[in-house]
N, C-alpha and C positions, 0 to 999 in steps of 0.2 A: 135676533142673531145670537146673542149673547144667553138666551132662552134654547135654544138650539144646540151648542156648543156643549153648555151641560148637561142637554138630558141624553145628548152623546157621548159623551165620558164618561159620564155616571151608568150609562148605559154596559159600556166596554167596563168598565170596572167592575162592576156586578158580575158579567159575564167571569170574566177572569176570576174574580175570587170563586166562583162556582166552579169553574172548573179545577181550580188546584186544589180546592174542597176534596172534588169526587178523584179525584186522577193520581193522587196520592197513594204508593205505595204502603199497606202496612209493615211497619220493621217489626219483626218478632225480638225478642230478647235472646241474646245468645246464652246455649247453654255453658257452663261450667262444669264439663264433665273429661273426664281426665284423660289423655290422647291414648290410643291402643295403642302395645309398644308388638310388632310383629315380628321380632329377632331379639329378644332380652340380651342372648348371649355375647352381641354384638356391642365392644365397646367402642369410645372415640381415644383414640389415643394422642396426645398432644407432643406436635413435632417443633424443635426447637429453632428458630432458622434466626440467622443470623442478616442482620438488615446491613448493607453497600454501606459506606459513608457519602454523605449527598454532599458537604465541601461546604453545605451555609451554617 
């Protein structure tokens, strides 16, 4: 019974580590290359706003 038991689970386990083995995405490394800018001309202009008083 007890003979049983674990060559069932060792069974399932095996299976399992084999499959997250093979089923495994590879992650590539991301590049580090500089974002294209498609409007240069275009700035951000920062607008000043003024925040309600909340009373706490």
């Amino acid at each position: 019974m007890i003979l049983t038991i674990t060559l069932v689970l060792s069974t399932l386990i095996l299976t399992n580590m084999l499959l997250l083995k093979f089923s495994c995405n590879k992650i590539s490394k991301p590049n580090n290359k500089k974002p294209v800018v498609l409007r240069p001309e275009i700035t951000t202009s920062q607008i000043d706003e003024e925040l309600a008083p909340t009373g706490s």
